[in-house]
C-alpha positions in Angstrom: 42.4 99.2 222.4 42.9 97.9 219.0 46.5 96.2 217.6 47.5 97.2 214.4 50.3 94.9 213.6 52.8 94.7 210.8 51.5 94.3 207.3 52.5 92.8 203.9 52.5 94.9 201.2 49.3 97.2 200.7 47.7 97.4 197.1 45.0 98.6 195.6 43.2 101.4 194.4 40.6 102.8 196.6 38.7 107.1 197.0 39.2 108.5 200.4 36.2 110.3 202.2 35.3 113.9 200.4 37.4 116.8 202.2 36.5 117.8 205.4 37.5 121.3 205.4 35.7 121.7 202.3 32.2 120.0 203.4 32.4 122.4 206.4 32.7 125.5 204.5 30.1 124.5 201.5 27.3 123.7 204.5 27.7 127.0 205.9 27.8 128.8 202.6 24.6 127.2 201.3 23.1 128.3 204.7 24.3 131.4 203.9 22.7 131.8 200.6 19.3 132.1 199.3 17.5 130.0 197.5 18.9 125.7 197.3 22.5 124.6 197.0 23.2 121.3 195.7 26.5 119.6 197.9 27.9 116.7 196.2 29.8 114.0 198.2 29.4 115.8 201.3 31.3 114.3 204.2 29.2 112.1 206.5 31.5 112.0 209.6 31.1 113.4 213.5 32.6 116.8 212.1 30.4 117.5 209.5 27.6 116.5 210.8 28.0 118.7 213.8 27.9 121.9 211.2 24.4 120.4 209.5 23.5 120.5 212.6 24.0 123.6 213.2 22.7 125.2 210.7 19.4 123.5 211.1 19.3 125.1 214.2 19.7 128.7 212.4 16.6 128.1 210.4 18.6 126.2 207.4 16.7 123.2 205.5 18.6 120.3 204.6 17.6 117.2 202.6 20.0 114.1 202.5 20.5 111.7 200.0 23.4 109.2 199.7 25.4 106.7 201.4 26.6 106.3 204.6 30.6 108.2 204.0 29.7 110.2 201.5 26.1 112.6 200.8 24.5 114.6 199.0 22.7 117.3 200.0 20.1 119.8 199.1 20.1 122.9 201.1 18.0 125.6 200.9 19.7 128.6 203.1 18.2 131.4 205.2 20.1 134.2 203.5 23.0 136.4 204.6 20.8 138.3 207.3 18.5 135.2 208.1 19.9 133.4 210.8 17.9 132.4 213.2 18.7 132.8 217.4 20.2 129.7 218.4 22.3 128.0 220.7 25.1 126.0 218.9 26.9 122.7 220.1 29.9 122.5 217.8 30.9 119.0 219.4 34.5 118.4 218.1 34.5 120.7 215.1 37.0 123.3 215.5 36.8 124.6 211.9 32.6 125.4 212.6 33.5 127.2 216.0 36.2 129.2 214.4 34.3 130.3 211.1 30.7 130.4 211.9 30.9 133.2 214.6 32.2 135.3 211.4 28.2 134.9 210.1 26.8 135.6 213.1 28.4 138.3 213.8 27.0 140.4 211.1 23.1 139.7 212.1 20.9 142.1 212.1 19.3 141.0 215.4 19.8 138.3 217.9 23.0 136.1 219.8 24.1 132.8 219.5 26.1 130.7 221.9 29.2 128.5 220.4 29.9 125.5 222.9 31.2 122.3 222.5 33.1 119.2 224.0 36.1 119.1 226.7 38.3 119.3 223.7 36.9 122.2 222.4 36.5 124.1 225.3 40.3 124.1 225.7 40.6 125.3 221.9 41.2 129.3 221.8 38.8 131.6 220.4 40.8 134.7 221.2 42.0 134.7 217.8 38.5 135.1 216.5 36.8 137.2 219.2 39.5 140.2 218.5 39.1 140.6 214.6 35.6 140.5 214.9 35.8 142.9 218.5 37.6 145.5 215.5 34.8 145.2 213.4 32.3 146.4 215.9 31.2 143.0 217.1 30.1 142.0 220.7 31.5 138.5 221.3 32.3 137.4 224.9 34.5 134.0 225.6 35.4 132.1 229.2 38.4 134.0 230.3 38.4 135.7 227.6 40.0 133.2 225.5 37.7 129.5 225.2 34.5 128.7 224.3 31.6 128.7 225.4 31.5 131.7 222.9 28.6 134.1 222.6 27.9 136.3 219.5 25.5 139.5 219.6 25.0 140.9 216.4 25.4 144.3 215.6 26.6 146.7 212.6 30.1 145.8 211.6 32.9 148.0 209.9 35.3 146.7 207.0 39.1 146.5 208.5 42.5 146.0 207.4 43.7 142.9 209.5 46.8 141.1 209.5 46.9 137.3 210.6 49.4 137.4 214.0 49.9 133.6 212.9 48.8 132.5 209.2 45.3 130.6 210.0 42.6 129.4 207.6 40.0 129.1 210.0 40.6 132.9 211.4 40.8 134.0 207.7 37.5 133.0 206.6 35.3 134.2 209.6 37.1 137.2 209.0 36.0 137.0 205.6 32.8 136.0 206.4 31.8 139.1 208.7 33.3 141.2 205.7 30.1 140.1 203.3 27.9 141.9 206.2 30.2 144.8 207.2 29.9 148.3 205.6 33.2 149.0 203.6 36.0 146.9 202.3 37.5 144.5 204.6 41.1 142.9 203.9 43.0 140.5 205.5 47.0 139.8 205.2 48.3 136.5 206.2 52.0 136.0 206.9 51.9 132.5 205.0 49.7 131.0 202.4 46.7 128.9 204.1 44.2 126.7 202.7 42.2 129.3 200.2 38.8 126.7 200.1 37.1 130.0 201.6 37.9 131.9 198.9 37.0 129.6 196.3 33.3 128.9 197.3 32.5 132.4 197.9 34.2 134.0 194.5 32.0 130.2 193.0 28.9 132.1 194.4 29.4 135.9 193.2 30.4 137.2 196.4 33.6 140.1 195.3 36.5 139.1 196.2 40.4 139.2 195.4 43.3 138.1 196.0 47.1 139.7 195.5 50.8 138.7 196.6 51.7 142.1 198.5 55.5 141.0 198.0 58.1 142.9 195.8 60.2 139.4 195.1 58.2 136.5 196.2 60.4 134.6 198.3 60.2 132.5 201.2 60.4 134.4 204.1 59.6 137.9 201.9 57.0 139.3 204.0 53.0 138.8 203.7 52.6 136.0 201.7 48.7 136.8 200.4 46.1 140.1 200.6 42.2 139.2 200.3 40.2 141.9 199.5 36.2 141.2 200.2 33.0 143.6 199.6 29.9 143.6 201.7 27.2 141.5 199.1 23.8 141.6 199.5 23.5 137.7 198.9 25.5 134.5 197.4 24.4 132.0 194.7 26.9 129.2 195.0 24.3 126.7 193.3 26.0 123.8 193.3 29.1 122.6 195.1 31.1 119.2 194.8 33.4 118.6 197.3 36.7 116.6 196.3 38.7 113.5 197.7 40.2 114.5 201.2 44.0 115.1 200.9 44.5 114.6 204.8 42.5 111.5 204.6 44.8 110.3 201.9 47.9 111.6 203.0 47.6 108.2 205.7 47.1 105.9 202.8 50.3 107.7 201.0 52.5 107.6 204.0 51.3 103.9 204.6 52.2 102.7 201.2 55.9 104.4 201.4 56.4 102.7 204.5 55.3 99.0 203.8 57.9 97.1 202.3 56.7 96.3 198.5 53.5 98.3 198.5 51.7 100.2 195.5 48.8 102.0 196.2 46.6 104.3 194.2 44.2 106.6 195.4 41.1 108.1 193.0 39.5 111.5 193.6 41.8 113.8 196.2 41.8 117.2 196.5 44.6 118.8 195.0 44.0 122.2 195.9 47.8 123.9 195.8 47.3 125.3 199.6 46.7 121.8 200.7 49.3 119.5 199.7 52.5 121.1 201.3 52.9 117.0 202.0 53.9 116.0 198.6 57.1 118.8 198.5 57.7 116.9 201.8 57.5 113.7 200.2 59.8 114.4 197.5 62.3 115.8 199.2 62.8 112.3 201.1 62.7 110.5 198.1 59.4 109.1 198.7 58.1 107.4 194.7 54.9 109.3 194.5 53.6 110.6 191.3 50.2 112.7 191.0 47.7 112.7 187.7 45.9 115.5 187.6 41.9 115.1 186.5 40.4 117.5 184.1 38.5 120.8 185.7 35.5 120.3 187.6 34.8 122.8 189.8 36.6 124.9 192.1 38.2 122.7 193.4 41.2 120.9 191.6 41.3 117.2 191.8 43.1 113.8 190.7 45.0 110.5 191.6 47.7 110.0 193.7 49.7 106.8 193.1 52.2 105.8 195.8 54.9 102.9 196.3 57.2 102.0 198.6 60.7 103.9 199.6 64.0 104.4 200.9 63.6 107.3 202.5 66.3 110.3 203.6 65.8 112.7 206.4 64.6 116.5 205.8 63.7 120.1 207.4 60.4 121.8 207.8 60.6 124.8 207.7 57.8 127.6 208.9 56.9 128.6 205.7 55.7 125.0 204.6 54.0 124.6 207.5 50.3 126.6 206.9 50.1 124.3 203.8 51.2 120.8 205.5 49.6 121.6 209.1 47.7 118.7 209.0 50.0 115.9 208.0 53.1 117.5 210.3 52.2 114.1 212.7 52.8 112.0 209.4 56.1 113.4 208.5 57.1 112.3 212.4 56.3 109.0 211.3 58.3 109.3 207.9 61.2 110.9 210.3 61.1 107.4 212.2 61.9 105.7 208.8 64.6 108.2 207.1 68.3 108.0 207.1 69.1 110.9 209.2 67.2 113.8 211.6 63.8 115.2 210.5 62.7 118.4 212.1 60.4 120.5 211.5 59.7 124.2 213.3 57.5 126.9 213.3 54.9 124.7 214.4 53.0 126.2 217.3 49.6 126.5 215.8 49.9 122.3 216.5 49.6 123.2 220.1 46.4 124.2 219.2 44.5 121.7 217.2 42.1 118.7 218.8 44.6 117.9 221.0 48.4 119.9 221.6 49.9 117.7 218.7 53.4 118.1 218.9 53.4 116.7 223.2 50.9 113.7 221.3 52.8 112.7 219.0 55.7 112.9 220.6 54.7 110.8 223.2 52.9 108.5 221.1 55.3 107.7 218.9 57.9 107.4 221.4 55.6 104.4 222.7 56.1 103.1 219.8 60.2 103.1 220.1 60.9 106.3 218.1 63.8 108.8 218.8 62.0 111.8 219.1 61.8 115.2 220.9 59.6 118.1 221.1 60.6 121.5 220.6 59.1 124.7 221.5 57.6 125.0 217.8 57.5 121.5 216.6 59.7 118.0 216.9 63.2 116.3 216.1 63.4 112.8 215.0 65.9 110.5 214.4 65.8 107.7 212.1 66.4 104.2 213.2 64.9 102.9 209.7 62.2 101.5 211.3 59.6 101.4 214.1 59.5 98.8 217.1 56.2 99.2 217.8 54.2 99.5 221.2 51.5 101.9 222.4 49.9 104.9 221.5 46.8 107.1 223.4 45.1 109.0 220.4 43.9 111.0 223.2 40.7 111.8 221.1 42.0 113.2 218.1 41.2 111.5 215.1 44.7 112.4 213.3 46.6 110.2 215.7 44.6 107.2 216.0 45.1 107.4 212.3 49.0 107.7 212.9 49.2 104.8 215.2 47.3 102.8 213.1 49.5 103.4 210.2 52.4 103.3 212.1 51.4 99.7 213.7 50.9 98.0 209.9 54.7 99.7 209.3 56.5 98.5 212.5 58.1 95.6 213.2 56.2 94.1 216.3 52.6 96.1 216.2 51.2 99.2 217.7 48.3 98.9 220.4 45.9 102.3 219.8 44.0 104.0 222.6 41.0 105.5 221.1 40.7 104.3 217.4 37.2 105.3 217.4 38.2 109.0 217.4 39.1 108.5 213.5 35.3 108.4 212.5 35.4 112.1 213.5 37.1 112.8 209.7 37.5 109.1 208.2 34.5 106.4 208.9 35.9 104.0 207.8 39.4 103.9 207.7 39.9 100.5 209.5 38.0 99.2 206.8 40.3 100.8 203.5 43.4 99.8 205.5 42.6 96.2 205.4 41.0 96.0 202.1 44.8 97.6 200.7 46.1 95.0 203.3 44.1 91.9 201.7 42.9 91.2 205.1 
């Protein structure tokens, strides 16, 4: 275990580790293509690495060059139609489980099996194996839901699919398999999600579009987004830099509003419009957080995030925040615990479904800590005490809540013991080290 306990105020100016999500996606795409892809400030964490891995094992050559945190990477790919026969442990990575099989699929020859830890193999794949099944594909899963997954390629068909529940991971294999499929394939989603797919292949001249199906677009007006991709006979991305994590920060962010007297500035992040649902949250509670945009570079929009100290008030999630805000839902539990007022937030499920089922984790963890909070079917209530006791919290393996408790130890008033703070090196190495160095310890 290791105590977190309450902090003076946090200062500083630090960058959090490149984007996760994005370092996925830009290894498999310069896999993908032919020719060598340049990756700057590549993610060098347990996720990541378990997607290098894998495509090493489908024929991919990698060379590394950088510091421990942060790579960069020369990768010279195998082509759409090159990948190699392989058997693929995914480890922890959920987002390479869910998106690679998309590739695969597509093959002209061979299988592939997709297995990975006890985490993972309680992860459903369901939502993948049935696009890809309409396309044509052959992919088998353990009672027909969980890894391990196997893949047979085959000739796939373009289709017209709508998301059941708005996903970036299920988007982009979808997309994916579209590159190798004969026809147009287009996917709906009922919510905007994460769009770094899109990006990175339209970056390397694969055809591709994207259009608001809605009449008046309103929250709760239907389909939120239609991608349109063509089949492509190969992709060029060339070079790919990979921005500041906005998850990674969001801890730092939340810390600083939380700890009495901080100011904390943070250089770098991703400010990709389908990521930060957080800062809308954030405002609304009255959290002083201000955002400086950088000039282009990239695909990939990027800046600062400065945040201080605040009184915050209470405030509703509602489902159609939640595709862009997925991943700091656990943090706006924590704010909740702080607010004047009841913090709820629904529509939620797809938390159920993440490392661990987030909502009954944080929940419980954060009620060992002395919070108010309850779970609902779809996400959580809390009521705000304007503080945080402090106590005990099992991360249960998943890096987001060892994060949480840690954050929510240096905020409370008598400490927080965390079960599991290893688990953060899976998306952060380091954090333990940039809290204490905004900390002064």
């Amino acid at each position: 275990m290791t105590r977190f306990v309450p902090s003076g105020p946090l200062s500083g100016a630090l960058r959090p580790p490149p984007d996760k999500s994005i370092s996925h996606r830009a290894a498999l795409v310069g896999a993908m293509a032919e020719g060598e892809t340049e990756v700057r400030d590549y993610l060098d964490a347990a996720d990541t690495r378990a997607t290098l891995e894998a495509i090493r094992r489908l024929g991919a050559e990698i060379t590394e060059v950088g510091e421990p945190g942060s790579l960069h990477l020369r990768i010279r790919g195998v082509g759409l139609r090159g990948a190699a026969p392989a058997e693929i442990d995914v480890a922890n990575a959920g987002t390479l489980l869910r998106i690679l099989p998309g590739w695969l699929a597509g093959q002209p020859s061979g299988s592939w099996v997709l297995d990975g830890d006890e985490s993972i193999r309680r992860r459903p794949v369901d939502r993948v194996a049935d696009p890809l099944g309409l396309m044509g594909a052959t992919v088998e899963c353990r009672e027909g839901r969980y890894p391990p997954l196997r893949v047979t390629a085959g000739a796939l068909g373009g289709i017209d699919y709508r998301l059941p529940v708005a996903s970036a991971q299920v988007k982009s294999c979808v997309l994916l398999a579209g590159l190798l499929a004969e026809g147009e394939t287009r996917v709906t989603e009922p919510a905007v999600t994460r769009d770094h797919t899109e990006r990175i292949l339209a970056a390397a001249g694969a055809e591709l579009e994207s259009v608001d199906p809605r009449t008046i677009p309103l929250v709760g007006g239907g389909a939120a987004r239609r991608i349109t991709i063509r089949p492509a006979d190969r992709l060029d991305p060339r070079r790919i830099v990979v921005p500041g994590d906005f998850s990674s920060a969001a801890f730092l962010v939340v810390a600083a509003a939380l700890v009495t007297g901080s100011a904390v500035r943070l250089e770098g992040v991703g400010l990709n419009p389908t990521r930060v649902g957080l800062l809308g949250i954030l405002n609304r509670m009255g959290a002083a957080v201000e955002v400086e945009e950088d000039p282009a570079d990239g695909a990939e929009p990027r800046g600062a995030i400065v945040a201080r100290h605040s009184m915050l008030a209470a405030t509703r999630v509602h489902p159609d925040e939640v595709p862009v805000a997925i991943d700091e839902l656990p943090l706006v539990a924590l704010l909740g615990c702080f607010a004047e007022g009841t913090t709820v937030a629904s529509g939620a499920a797809e938390l159920r479904h993440k490392e661990s089922d987030r909502i009954a984790t944080v929940v419980e963890g954060l009620r060992g800590a002395g919070a108010d909070i309850e779970a609902t079917e779809d996400g959580f209530a809390v009521r705000g005490t304007g503080g945080l006791r402090g106590g005990r919290l099992d991360a249960r393996g998943d890096h987001r809540l060892a994060m949480l408790g840690a954050v929510a130890g240096l905020a409370s008033r008598e400490g927080v013991e965390v079960v599991g703070m290893d688990a953060a090196a899976v998306s952060y190495p380091g954090f333990t080290d940039h809290l204490a160095l905004l900390a002064g310890t």
